[in-house]
N, C-alpha and C positions, 0 to 999 in steps of 0.2 A: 506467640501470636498476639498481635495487637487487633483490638476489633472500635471501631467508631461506640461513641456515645453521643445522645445529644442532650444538651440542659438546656434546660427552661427558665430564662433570667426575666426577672421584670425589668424597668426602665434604669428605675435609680441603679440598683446593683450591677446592669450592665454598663454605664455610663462609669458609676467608679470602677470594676472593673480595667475600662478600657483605659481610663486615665493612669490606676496605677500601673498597668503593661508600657505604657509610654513614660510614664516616669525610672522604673524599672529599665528599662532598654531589655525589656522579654511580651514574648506574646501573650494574651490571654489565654491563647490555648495552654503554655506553659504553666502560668500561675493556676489556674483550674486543674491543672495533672499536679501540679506540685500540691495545691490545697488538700485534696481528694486526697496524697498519698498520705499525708503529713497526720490527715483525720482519722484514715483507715488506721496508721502506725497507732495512734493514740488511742481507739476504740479498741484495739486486738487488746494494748497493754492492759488497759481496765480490766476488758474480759477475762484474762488471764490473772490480775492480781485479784479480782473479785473469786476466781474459782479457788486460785490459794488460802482468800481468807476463810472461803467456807468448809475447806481440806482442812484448815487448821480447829475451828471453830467445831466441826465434827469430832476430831480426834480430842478434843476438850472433852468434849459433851461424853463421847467413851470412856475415856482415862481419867477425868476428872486432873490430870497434871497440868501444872502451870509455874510461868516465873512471874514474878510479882513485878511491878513495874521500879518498886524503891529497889529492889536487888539489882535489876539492870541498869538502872541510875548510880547503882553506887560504884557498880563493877566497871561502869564506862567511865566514871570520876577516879576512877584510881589509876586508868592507864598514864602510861609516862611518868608515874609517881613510882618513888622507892618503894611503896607498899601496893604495889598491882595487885587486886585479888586475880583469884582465877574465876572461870566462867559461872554463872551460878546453874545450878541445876536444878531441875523440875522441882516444884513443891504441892502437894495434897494438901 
């Protein structure tokens, strides 16, 4: 179901608005759905990598386990080298 909206532009943002819709060859109606979806997409990913971080940041604070930053550095400096290490694992 699609249901109407209506925004509230002032002058200037409506004026470019409608210039870039003409530049474009799309309507303003368009670029405002497309803006809108473009923002929602971006805000859900936030939301979601912000809950990850705090999933992970908990499970720290539980476990005390972690990988140190130079192990992941070193292990990601090794791929495509004869000496690939493997993954590093958790450290106390």
């Amino acid at each position: 179901m699609i249901k109407p909206i209506g925004v509230k532009l002032d002058d200037k943002l409506h004026t470019r608005l409608k210039n870039l819709s003409e530049r474009c060859d799309r309507s303003p109606h368009w670029l405002m759905k497309k803006a809108i979806s473009e923002y929602v997409d971006r805000m859900e990913e936030e939301e979601n990598e912000r809950k990850l971080l705090i999933g992970r940041w908990n499970d720290y604070q539980e476990t005390g386990e972690s990988i140190s930053h130079e192990s992941v550095v070193n292990w990601l400096e090794s791929w495509g080298t004869d000496k690939e290490s493997s993954c590093p694992t958790n450290q106390n």
